[in-house]
C-alpha positions, 0 to 999 in steps of 0.5 A: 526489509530485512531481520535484526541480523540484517539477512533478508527474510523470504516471503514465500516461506514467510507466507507458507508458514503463516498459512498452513500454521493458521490452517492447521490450527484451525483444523486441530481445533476443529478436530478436536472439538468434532472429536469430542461433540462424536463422543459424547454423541457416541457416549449418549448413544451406548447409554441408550442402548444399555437403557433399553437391553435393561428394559428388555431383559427385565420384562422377560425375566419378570414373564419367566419367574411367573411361570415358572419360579427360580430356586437356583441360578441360571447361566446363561453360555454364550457360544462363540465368543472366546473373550466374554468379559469383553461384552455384555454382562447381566444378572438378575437378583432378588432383595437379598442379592442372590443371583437368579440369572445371569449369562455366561462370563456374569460373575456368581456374586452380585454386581456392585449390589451398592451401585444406585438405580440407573447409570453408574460405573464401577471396575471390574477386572481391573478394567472400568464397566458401564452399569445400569441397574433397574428394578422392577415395580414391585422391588423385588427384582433388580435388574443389572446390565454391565458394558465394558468401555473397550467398546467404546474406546475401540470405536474412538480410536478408530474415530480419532486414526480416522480424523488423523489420517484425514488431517494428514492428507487435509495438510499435504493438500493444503501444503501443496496449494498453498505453495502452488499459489504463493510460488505463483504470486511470487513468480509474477513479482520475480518477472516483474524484478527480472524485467526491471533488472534487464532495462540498461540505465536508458530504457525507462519504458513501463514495466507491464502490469498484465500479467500481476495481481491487482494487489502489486498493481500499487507497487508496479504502478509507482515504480513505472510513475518512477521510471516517468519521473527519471525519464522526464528528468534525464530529457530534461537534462539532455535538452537542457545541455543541447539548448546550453550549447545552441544558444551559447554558440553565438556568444562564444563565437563573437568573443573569439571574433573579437579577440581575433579582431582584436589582435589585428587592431591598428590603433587605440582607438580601435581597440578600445572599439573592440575591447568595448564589444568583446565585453558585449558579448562576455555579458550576453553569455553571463546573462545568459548562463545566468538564465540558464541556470536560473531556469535549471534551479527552477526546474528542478525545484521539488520546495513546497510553497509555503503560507506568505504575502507577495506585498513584502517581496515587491516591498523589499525591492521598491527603492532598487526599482525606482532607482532603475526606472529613474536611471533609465527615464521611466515612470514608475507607479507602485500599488501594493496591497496585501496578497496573501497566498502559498509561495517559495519566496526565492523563486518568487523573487526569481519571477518578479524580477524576470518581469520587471527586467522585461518591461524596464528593457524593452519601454523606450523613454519616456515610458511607464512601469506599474507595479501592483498585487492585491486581491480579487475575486478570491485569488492574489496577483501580480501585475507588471504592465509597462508602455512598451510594444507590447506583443501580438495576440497571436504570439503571446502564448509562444513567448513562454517557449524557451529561447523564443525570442520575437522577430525583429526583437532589436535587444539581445536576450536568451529568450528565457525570462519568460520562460522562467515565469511559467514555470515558477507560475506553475509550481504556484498553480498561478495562471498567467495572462497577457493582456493590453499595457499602459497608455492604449499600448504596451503588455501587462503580465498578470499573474493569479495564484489561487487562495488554496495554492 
Protein backbone atom coordinates (compact mmCIF):
# COMPACT_ATOMS: atom_id res chain seq x y z
CA UNK A 1 0.00 0.00 0.00
CA UNK A 2 1.41 3.27 -0.63
CA UNK A 3 -0.08 7.30 -0.41
CA UNK A 4 -1.49 9.49 -3.50
CA UNK A 5 2.23 10.32 -4.22
CA UNK A 6 3.13 6.82 -4.40
CA UNK A 7 5.75 6.71 -1.52
CA UNK A 8 5.48 3.91 0.73
CA UNK A 9 3.84 4.69 4.17
CA UNK A 10 5.53 3.25 7.29
CA UNK A 11 3.58 1.11 9.88
CA UNK A 12 5.84 1.49 12.56
CA UNK A 13 5.14 5.38 12.67
CA UNK A 14 1.80 4.84 11.42
CA UNK A 15 0.87 2.96 14.48
CA UNK A 16 3.18 4.99 17.00
CA UNK A 17 1.49 8.05 16.25
CA UNK A 18 -2.02 6.83 16.34
CA UNK A 19 -1.33 5.15 19.68
CA UNK A 20 0.47 7.64 21.59
CA UNK A 21 -2.00 10.39 19.90
CA UNK A 22 -4.99 8.55 21.21
CA UNK A 23 -3.26 7.99 24.62
CA UNK A 24 -2.31 11.41 25.11
CA UNK A 25 -5.96 12.51 24.25
CA UNK A 26 -7.15 10.19 26.31
CA UNK A 27 -4.69 11.46 29.24
CA UNK A 28 -5.36 15.26 28.38
CA UNK A 29 -8.95 14.81 28.52
CA UNK A 30 -8.68 12.84 31.77
CA UNK A 31 -6.48 15.52 33.18
CA UNK A 32 -8.55 17.82 32.60
CA UNK A 33 -11.37 16.81 34.02
CA UNK A 34 -9.62 15.57 37.30
CA UNK A 35 -8.34 19.05 37.25
CA UNK A 36 -11.22 20.69 37.57
CA UNK A 37 -13.54 17.83 39.51
CA UNK A 38 -10.15 18.83 42.35
CA UNK A 39 -11.08 22.28 41.90
CA UNK A 40 -14.29 22.52 42.72
CA UNK A 41 -13.56 19.99 45.43
CA UNK A 42 -10.88 22.42 46.55
CA UNK A 43 -13.29 25.53 46.08
CA UNK A 44 -16.15 23.59 48.11
CA UNK A 45 -13.36 22.95 50.68
CA UNK A 46 -12.02 26.61 51.41
CA UNK A 47 -15.83 27.61 51.59
CA UNK A 48 -16.38 25.38 54.32
CA UNK A 49 -13.20 26.56 56.01
CA UNK A 50 -14.42 30.29 55.85
CA UNK A 51 -17.90 29.25 56.82
CA UNK A 52 -16.99 27.89 60.02
CA UNK A 53 -13.58 30.66 60.72
CA UNK A 54 -16.98 32.95 60.43
CA UNK A 55 -18.85 31.16 62.92
CA UNK A 56 -16.02 30.82 64.93
CA UNK A 57 -15.29 34.29 65.35
CA UNK A 58 -18.73 35.73 65.91
CA UNK A 59 -19.40 33.51 68.86
CA UNK A 60 -16.25 35.13 70.57
CA UNK A 61 -16.92 38.53 69.42
CA UNK A 62 -20.58 38.09 70.88
CA UNK A 63 -18.74 36.75 74.46
CA UNK A 64 -16.66 39.89 74.57
CA UNK A 65 -19.12 42.64 73.57
CA UNK A 66 -21.05 41.21 76.59
CA UNK A 67 -18.46 41.60 78.71
CA UNK A 68 -17.12 44.19 78.18
CA UNK A 69 -18.78 46.62 75.43
CA UNK A 70 -16.84 48.32 72.44
CA UNK A 71 -16.71 52.00 72.04
CA UNK A 72 -13.55 51.97 69.77
CA UNK A 73 -12.36 49.70 67.37
CA UNK A 74 -9.77 46.76 67.92
CA UNK A 75 -6.95 45.92 66.00
CA UNK A 76 -5.99 43.04 65.91
CA UNK A 77 -1.62 42.47 64.71
CA UNK A 78 -0.54 39.54 63.23
CA UNK A 79 3.01 39.13 64.01
CA UNK A 80 5.13 37.42 61.70
CA UNK A 81 3.63 37.91 58.60
CA UNK A 82 5.20 40.51 56.12
CA UNK A 83 2.41 40.44 53.65
CA UNK A 84 -0.92 40.56 55.39
CA UNK A 85 -3.14 41.32 52.58
CA UNK A 86 -2.34 37.83 51.48
CA UNK A 87 -4.32 35.94 54.17
CA UNK A 88 -6.92 36.17 56.14
CA UNK A 89 -9.23 39.10 56.82
CA UNK A 90 -12.29 40.03 59.34
CA UNK A 91 -14.00 43.06 60.82
CA UNK A 92 -16.94 43.10 62.90
CA UNK A 93 -19.22 45.96 62.68
CA UNK A 94 -22.61 47.28 64.15
CA UNK A 95 -25.90 48.27 61.94
CA UNK A 96 -24.43 51.46 61.11
CA UNK A 97 -21.28 49.99 59.54
CA UNK A 98 -18.89 50.96 62.23
CA UNK A 99 -15.85 48.83 62.68
CA UNK A 100 -15.56 47.07 66.42
CA UNK A 101 -12.92 44.97 65.51
CA UNK A 102 -10.86 43.79 63.27
CA UNK A 103 -7.18 42.34 62.51
CA UNK A 104 -4.23 43.63 61.41
CA UNK A 105 -4.11 44.20 57.43
CA UNK A 106 -8.44 44.76 57.84
CA UNK A 107 -9.14 47.98 56.56
CA UNK A 108 -10.75 50.74 58.99
CA UNK A 109 -13.74 50.92 56.56
CA UNK A 110 -16.24 48.40 56.46
CA UNK A 111 -15.95 45.78 53.86
CA UNK A 112 -18.40 45.87 51.19
CA UNK A 113 -21.16 46.90 53.66
CA UNK A 114 -23.49 45.93 50.57
CA UNK A 115 -22.17 42.08 49.96
CA UNK A 116 -25.55 40.12 51.13
CA UNK A 117 -25.67 37.41 53.84
CA UNK A 118 -23.33 34.33 53.22
CA UNK A 119 -20.68 33.73 50.21
CA UNK A 120 -19.94 36.57 48.16
CA UNK A 121 -16.96 37.85 46.17
CA UNK A 122 -15.78 41.50 45.85
CA UNK A 123 -11.89 43.17 44.98
CA UNK A 124 -9.75 44.26 46.88
CA UNK A 125 -6.55 45.93 46.01
CA UNK A 126 -6.89 45.12 42.81
CA UNK A 127 -6.83 41.49 43.67
CA UNK A 128 -10.47 39.21 43.87
CA UNK A 129 -11.36 38.04 47.79
CA UNK A 130 -13.51 35.19 48.93
CA UNK A 131 -16.32 37.10 51.48
CA UNK A 132 -18.53 35.68 53.79
CA UNK A 133 -20.72 37.67 56.02
CA UNK A 134 -22.59 36.49 59.05
CA UNK A 135 -24.92 38.24 61.04
CA UNK A 136 -25.68 37.43 64.73
CA UNK A 137 -29.37 36.33 65.63
CA UNK A 138 -30.04 39.64 66.97
CA UNK A 139 -28.77 41.73 63.78
CA UNK A 140 -26.82 43.73 65.59
CA UNK A 141 -23.38 42.22 64.64
CA UNK A 142 -22.08 41.49 61.26
CA UNK A 143 -19.81 39.23 60.90
CA UNK A 144 -17.25 39.68 57.71
CA UNK A 145 -14.51 37.05 57.15
CA UNK A 146 -12.45 37.81 53.66
CA UNK A 147 -9.98 35.20 51.62
CA UNK A 148 -7.71 36.06 48.82
CA UNK A 149 -7.83 33.82 45.94
CA UNK A 150 -4.07 33.55 45.81
CA UNK A 151 -4.36 30.89 48.01
CA UNK A 152 -6.25 28.84 46.16
CA UNK A 153 -4.80 29.61 42.80
CA UNK A 154 -1.10 28.78 44.60
CA UNK A 155 -2.49 25.43 45.15
CA UNK A 156 -3.91 24.51 41.62
CA UNK A 157 -0.91 25.79 40.06
CA UNK A 158 1.03 23.33 42.12
CA UNK A 159 -2.00 20.85 41.11
CA UNK A 160 -1.85 21.65 37.59
CA UNK A 161 2.68 21.60 37.38
CA UNK A 162 1.96 18.28 39.07
CA UNK A 163 -0.34 16.86 36.69
CA UNK A 164 1.87 18.23 34.12
CA UNK A 165 5.17 16.89 34.97
CA UNK A 166 3.38 13.55 35.69
CA UNK A 167 1.65 13.49 32.10
CA UNK A 168 5.11 14.39 30.89
CA UNK A 169 6.83 11.19 32.36
CA UNK A 170 3.14 9.14 31.60
CA UNK A 171 3.94 10.06 27.59
CA UNK A 172 7.86 9.24 27.45
CA UNK A 173 6.75 6.06 29.23
CA UNK A 174 4.06 5.36 27.03
CA UNK A 175 6.44 6.51 24.28
CA UNK A 176 8.84 3.88 24.86
CA UNK A 177 6.42 1.11 25.24
CA UNK A 178 4.82 1.42 22.57
CA UNK A 179 7.79 1.92 20.34
CA UNK A 180 9.30 -1.38 22.23
CA UNK A 181 5.90 -3.30 21.09
CA UNK A 182 5.50 -2.00 17.81
CA UNK A 183 9.41 -2.15 16.76
CA UNK A 184 9.01 -5.83 18.20
CA UNK A 185 5.79 -6.76 15.90
CA UNK A 186 7.27 -5.31 13.21
CA UNK A 187 10.88 -7.00 13.85
CA UNK A 188 8.81 -10.39 13.42
CA UNK A 189 7.37 -9.37 10.04
CA UNK A 190 10.70 -7.95 8.80
CA UNK A 191 12.17 -11.66 9.82
CA UNK A 192 9.46 -13.25 8.07
CA UNK A 193 10.43 -10.78 4.82
CA UNK A 194 14.26 -11.43 5.31
CA UNK A 195 13.64 -15.28 5.31
CA UNK A 196 11.25 -14.81 2.17
CA UNK A 197 13.78 -12.65 0.54
CA UNK A 198 16.72 -15.28 1.06
CA UNK A 199 14.78 -18.53 -0.73
CA UNK A 200 16.47 -18.92 -4.35
CA UNK A 201 13.41 -19.36 -7.11
CA UNK A 202 13.72 -23.44 -6.14
CA UNK A 203 13.23 -23.22 -2.26
CA UNK A 204 9.61 -23.25 -1.66
CA UNK A 205 9.71 -24.47 1.99
CA UNK A 206 7.16 -22.68 4.33
CA UNK A 207 8.15 -19.83 6.13
CA UNK A 208 7.79 -20.63 9.96
CA UNK A 209 5.18 -19.28 11.71
CA UNK A 210 6.74 -19.83 15.34
CA UNK A 211 7.99 -16.89 16.30
CA UNK A 212 4.89 -14.45 14.75
CA UNK A 213 1.90 -13.27 16.46
CA UNK A 214 -1.35 -15.03 15.65
CA UNK A 215 -2.66 -11.83 14.08
CA UNK A 216 0.14 -12.45 10.92
CA UNK A 217 -0.52 -15.86 11.51
CA UNK A 218 -3.42 -15.31 8.02
CA UNK A 219 -0.65 -13.40 6.10
CA UNK A 220 2.35 -15.97 6.90
CA UNK A 221 -0.16 -18.78 6.20
CA UNK A 222 -1.30 -17.90 2.74
CA UNK A 223 1.82 -16.90 1.57
CA UNK A 224 3.19 -20.58 2.70
CA UNK A 225 -0.82 -22.18 0.95
CA UNK A 226 1.17 -19.75 -2.06
CA UNK A 227 4.50 -21.14 -1.84
CA UNK A 228 2.54 -24.87 -2.18
CA UNK A 229 0.54 -23.83 -5.05
CA UNK A 230 3.90 -22.54 -6.93
CA UNK A 231 5.75 -25.95 -5.95
CA UNK A 232 2.81 -28.42 -6.83
CA UNK A 233 2.90 -26.29 -9.83
CA UNK A 234 6.72 -26.17 -10.83
CA UNK A 235 6.48 -30.44 -10.28
CA UNK A 236 3.96 -30.28 -12.21
CA UNK A 237 5.83 -28.99 -14.86
CA UNK A 238 9.14 -30.63 -14.19
CA UNK A 239 7.08 -34.01 -14.52
CA UNK A 240 5.12 -33.12 -17.15
CA UNK A 241 8.71 -32.29 -19.46
CA UNK A 242 10.15 -35.61 -18.06
CA UNK A 243 7.05 -38.03 -19.06
CA UNK A 244 7.03 -35.61 -22.55
CA UNK A 245 10.25 -36.47 -23.28
CA UNK A 246 10.07 -40.34 -21.98
CA UNK A 247 7.02 -41.29 -23.92
CA UNK A 248 7.93 -39.29 -27.13
CA UNK A 249 11.50 -41.19 -27.16
CA UNK A 250 9.93 -44.22 -28.71
CA UNK A 251 7.95 -42.50 -31.48
CA UNK A 252 10.60 -40.17 -32.73
CA UNK A 253 12.85 -43.20 -32.73
CA UNK A 254 10.64 -45.15 -34.89
CA UNK A 255 10.35 -42.24 -37.43
CA UNK A 256 14.05 -41.75 -37.53
CA UNK A 257 14.28 -45.94 -38.15
CA UNK A 258 12.14 -45.69 -40.90
CA UNK A 259 13.81 -42.81 -42.62
CA UNK A 260 16.80 -44.65 -42.15
CA UNK A 261 15.15 -47.59 -43.45
CA UNK A 262 13.59 -45.73 -45.98
CA UNK A 263 16.61 -44.61 -47.60
CA UNK A 264 18.18 -47.99 -47.86
CA UNK A 265 14.56 -49.15 -49.54
CA UNK A 266 15.29 -51.53 -52.85
CA UNK A 267 12.05 -51.17 -54.41
CA UNK A 268 8.56 -49.41 -54.58
CA UNK A 269 6.88 -51.75 -53.18
CA UNK A 270 9.02 -51.34 -50.01
CA UNK A 271 8.84 -48.16 -49.99
CA UNK A 272 5.74 -47.44 -49.80
CA UNK A 273 5.92 -50.40 -46.93
CA UNK A 274 7.91 -48.05 -45.22
CA UNK A 275 6.54 -44.76 -45.80
CA UNK A 276 3.01 -46.29 -44.62
CA UNK A 277 4.76 -47.13 -41.21
CA UNK A 278 6.79 -43.76 -40.90
CA UNK A 279 3.12 -42.31 -40.96
CA UNK A 280 2.24 -44.75 -38.21
CA UNK A 281 4.63 -43.56 -36.08
CA UNK A 282 4.12 -39.72 -37.17
CA UNK A 283 0.22 -40.09 -35.84
CA UNK A 284 1.34 -41.87 -32.45
CA UNK A 285 3.60 -38.89 -31.66
CA UNK A 286 0.66 -36.35 -32.68
CA UNK A 287 -1.87 -38.35 -31.01
CA UNK A 288 0.32 -38.31 -28.35
CA UNK A 289 1.32 -34.41 -28.12
CA UNK A 290 -2.28 -34.05 -28.49
CA UNK A 291 -2.91 -36.04 -25.17
CA UNK A 292 -0.01 -34.15 -23.88
CA UNK A 293 -1.13 -31.11 -24.02
CA UNK A 294 -4.62 -32.07 -23.40
CA UNK A 295 -3.56 -33.11 -20.19
CA UNK A 296 -1.59 -29.96 -19.73
CA UNK A 297 -4.93 -27.66 -20.51
CA UNK A 298 -6.54 -29.55 -18.09
CA UNK A 299 -4.14 -29.35 -15.35
CA UNK A 300 -3.78 -26.23 -15.53
CA UNK A 301 -7.40 -25.13 -15.84
CA UNK A 302 -8.54 -22.73 -12.52
CA UNK A 303 -12.30 -22.15 -14.79
CA UNK A 304 -15.03 -22.39 -12.55
CA UNK A 305 -17.86 -24.89 -13.51
CA UNK A 306 -20.80 -23.28 -14.53
CA UNK A 307 -24.80 -24.11 -14.32
CA UNK A 308 -25.19 -26.57 -17.51
CA UNK A 309 -26.98 -29.98 -18.45
CA UNK A 310 -24.65 -32.86 -19.84
CA UNK A 311 -27.57 -33.93 -22.42
CA UNK A 312 -26.79 -31.12 -24.79
CA UNK A 313 -23.00 -31.93 -24.80
CA UNK A 314 -23.83 -35.82 -25.73
CA UNK A 315 -26.57 -34.53 -28.09
CA UNK A 316 -24.50 -32.15 -30.15
CA UNK A 317 -22.12 -35.33 -30.96
CA UNK A 318 -24.75 -38.20 -31.40
CA UNK A 319 -24.43 -38.08 -35.40
CA UNK A 320 -20.49 -37.74 -35.36
CA UNK A 321 -20.69 -41.16 -33.17
CA UNK A 322 -22.82 -43.17 -35.07
CA UNK A 323 -21.32 -42.32 -38.07
CA UNK A 324 -17.95 -43.78 -36.20
CA UNK A 325 -19.45 -47.00 -34.62
CA UNK A 326 -21.05 -47.64 -38.17
CA UNK A 327 -17.54 -47.28 -39.86
CA UNK A 328 -15.96 -49.40 -37.51
CA UNK A 329 -19.10 -51.99 -37.25
CA UNK A 330 -20.23 -51.21 -33.63
CA UNK A 331 -23.69 -50.97 -32.46
CA UNK A 332 -24.52 -47.90 -30.82
CA UNK A 333 -27.10 -47.38 -28.15
CA UNK A 334 -27.86 -43.72 -27.01
CA UNK A 335 -30.00 -42.92 -23.66
CA UNK A 336 -30.08 -39.09 -23.06
CA UNK A 337 -32.14 -37.51 -20.40
CA UNK A 338 -31.70 -34.42 -18.68
CA UNK A 339 -28.67 -34.22 -16.40
CA UNK A 340 -28.67 -31.08 -14.89
CA UNK A 341 -25.15 -29.95 -12.97
CA UNK A 342 -22.30 -27.40 -12.74
CA UNK A 343 -19.56 -28.22 -15.67
CA UNK A 344 -16.94 -26.40 -17.86
CA UNK A 345 -18.32 -27.35 -20.94
CA UNK A 346 -15.04 -27.68 -23.24
CA UNK A 347 -13.35 -29.82 -20.54
CA UNK A 348 -16.56 -31.66 -20.63
CA UNK A 349 -16.33 -32.50 -23.98
CA UNK A 350 -12.51 -33.24 -23.30
CA UNK A 351 -14.02 -36.39 -21.07
CA UNK A 352 -16.58 -37.41 -23.04
CA UNK A 353 -14.82 -37.84 -26.17
CA UNK A 354 -11.57 -39.52 -24.16
CA UNK A 355 -14.25 -42.20 -23.09
CA UNK A 356 -16.06 -42.82 -26.25
CA UNK A 357 -12.58 -43.03 -27.99
CA UNK A 358 -11.62 -45.89 -25.29
CA UNK A 359 -14.56 -48.12 -25.93
CA UNK A 360 -14.84 -47.56 -29.61
CA UNK A 361 -10.81 -48.43 -30.12
CA UNK A 362 -10.62 -51.33 -28.01
CA UNK A 363 -14.46 -53.14 -28.82
CA UNK A 364 -13.48 -55.81 -31.34
CA UNK A 365 -16.67 -56.12 -34.07
CA UNK A 366 -19.15 -56.88 -33.70
CA UNK A 367 -19.37 -55.24 -30.53
CA UNK A 368 -21.79 -52.59 -28.44
CA UNK A 369 -21.27 -48.86 -27.13
CA UNK A 370 -24.19 -47.56 -24.86
CA UNK A 371 -24.26 -44.02 -24.14
CA UNK A 372 -26.45 -42.68 -21.34
CA UNK A 373 -26.76 -39.59 -18.78
CA UNK A 374 -29.67 -39.19 -16.45
CA UNK A 375 -30.36 -38.58 -13.01
CA UNK A 376 -30.40 -40.60 -9.73
CA UNK A 377 -30.22 -40.73 -6.54
CA UNK A 378 -29.97 -36.86 -6.39
CA UNK A 379 -26.83 -36.65 -8.52
CA UNK A 380 -26.42 -36.57 -12.97
CA UNK A 381 -24.13 -39.40 -14.85
CA UNK A 382 -22.73 -40.33 -17.43
CA UNK A 383 -21.99 -43.80 -18.54
CA UNK A 384 -19.82 -45.13 -21.25
CA UNK A 385 -20.19 -48.93 -21.16
CA UNK A 386 -18.95 -51.03 -24.30
CA UNK A 387 -18.63 -55.05 -25.00
CA UNK A 388 -14.85 -54.90 -25.29
CA UNK A 389 -12.17 -56.85 -22.46
CA UNK A 390 -13.16 -55.05 -20.24
CA UNK A 391 -10.17 -54.42 -17.33
CA UNK A 392 -9.31 -56.69 -14.24
CA UNK A 393 -10.58 -55.45 -10.92
CA UNK A 394 -7.40 -55.42 -9.58
CA UNK A 395 -5.93 -52.88 -12.16
CA UNK A 396 -8.79 -50.63 -12.40
CA UNK A 397 -7.71 -47.99 -10.00
CA UNK A 398 -3.99 -48.02 -11.69
CA UNK A 399 -5.51 -47.31 -15.14
CA UNK A 400 -6.07 -43.42 -14.26
CA UNK A 401 -1.95 -43.02 -13.64
CA UNK A 402 -0.56 -41.27 -16.28
CA UNK A 403 0.98 -43.38 -19.24
CA UNK A 404 -0.38 -46.60 -17.64
CA UNK A 405 -1.07 -48.77 -20.13
CA UNK A 406 -2.31 -52.53 -19.34
CA UNK A 407 0.02 -55.55 -20.23
CA UNK A 408 -0.29 -57.11 -23.45
CA UNK A 409 -2.35 -53.99 -24.57
CA UNK A 410 -2.29 -54.98 -28.41
CA UNK A 411 -3.50 -50.87 -29.65
CA UNK A 412 -0.96 -48.07 -29.35
CA UNK A 413 -1.93 -45.47 -26.91
CA UNK A 414 0.08 -42.94 -24.67
CA UNK A 415 -1.84 -44.31 -21.75
CA UNK A 416 -3.35 -40.50 -21.09
CA UNK A 417 -7.01 -40.78 -21.72
CA UNK A 418 -7.88 -41.80 -18.68
CA UNK A 419 -5.88 -40.03 -17.11
CA UNK A 420 -7.45 -36.77 -18.60
CA UNK A 421 -10.83 -38.36 -16.99
CA UNK A 422 -10.01 -37.90 -13.41
CA UNK A 423 -8.72 -34.94 -13.68
CA UNK A 424 -11.39 -33.29 -15.54
CA UNK A 425 -13.77 -35.67 -13.06
CA UNK A 426 -12.09 -33.91 -10.39
CA UNK A 427 -12.42 -30.37 -11.24
CA UNK A 428 -16.33 -31.34 -11.43
CA UNK A 429 -15.85 -33.07 -7.74
CA UNK A 430 -17.52 -36.22 -9.83
CA UNK A 431 -16.37 -39.44 -8.75
CA UNK A 432 -15.61 -42.26 -11.38
CA UNK A 433 -16.40 -46.04 -11.27
CA UNK A 434 -15.62 -48.92 -13.33
CA UNK A 435 -17.85 -51.53 -13.14
CA UNK A 436 -19.00 -54.63 -15.73
CA UNK A 437 -19.92 -53.67 -19.46
CA UNK A 438 -22.02 -54.74 -21.97
CA UNK A 439 -23.12 -58.44 -22.73
CA UNK A 440 -21.65 -60.13 -19.22
CA UNK A 441 -18.20 -58.72 -20.62
CA UNK A 442 -16.65 -55.14 -21.35
CA UNK A 443 -16.08 -52.11 -18.89
CA UNK A 444 -18.53 -49.28 -18.09
CA UNK A 445 -17.00 -45.91 -17.13
CA UNK A 446 -19.94 -44.17 -14.91
CA UNK A 447 -19.33 -40.80 -13.92
CA UNK A 448 -21.48 -38.89 -11.07
CA UNK A 449 -21.33 -35.23 -10.25
CA UNK A 450 -22.99 -34.07 -7.20
CA UNK A 451 -26.30 -31.90 -7.53
CA UNK A 452 -24.16 -29.14 -5.55
CA UNK A 453 -21.07 -29.19 -7.62
Amino acid sequence: MSTAAGKPWSLKRTLLASLLGLTLLLWASSAAIVYVEAQQESDELFDQSLVETGHLLLSLVENEVREHGLSQPISLPMKGHANPHRYLLFQVRDVNDRVLYKNDGAPDAALSPDAPAGLSWTTLHGQRWRLYTLWDESRELALVVAEPTSHREDISSRFFYKIVIFGTLLALLATAALWWSISRVVRVLQDSADEVAARTPNDLAEVSLDAAPSEVHPLLSAINRLFGRVRQTMEHEQRFTADAAHELRTPLAAIKTNLQVLQRARSAGEREEFIAALGVSVDRAARLMDQLLTLEKVEGAITTPQAGDLAPLLREHADHWRQVCAHQGLALELSIAQAPCALHADSMHMLIRNLVDNAVRYTPVPGRIAISCGQRDGSSFLCVADSGPGIPAEMQQRVFERFFRLAGASLPGSGLGLSIVARIAERHRASIKMSGGLDGRGLAVTMEIPADA
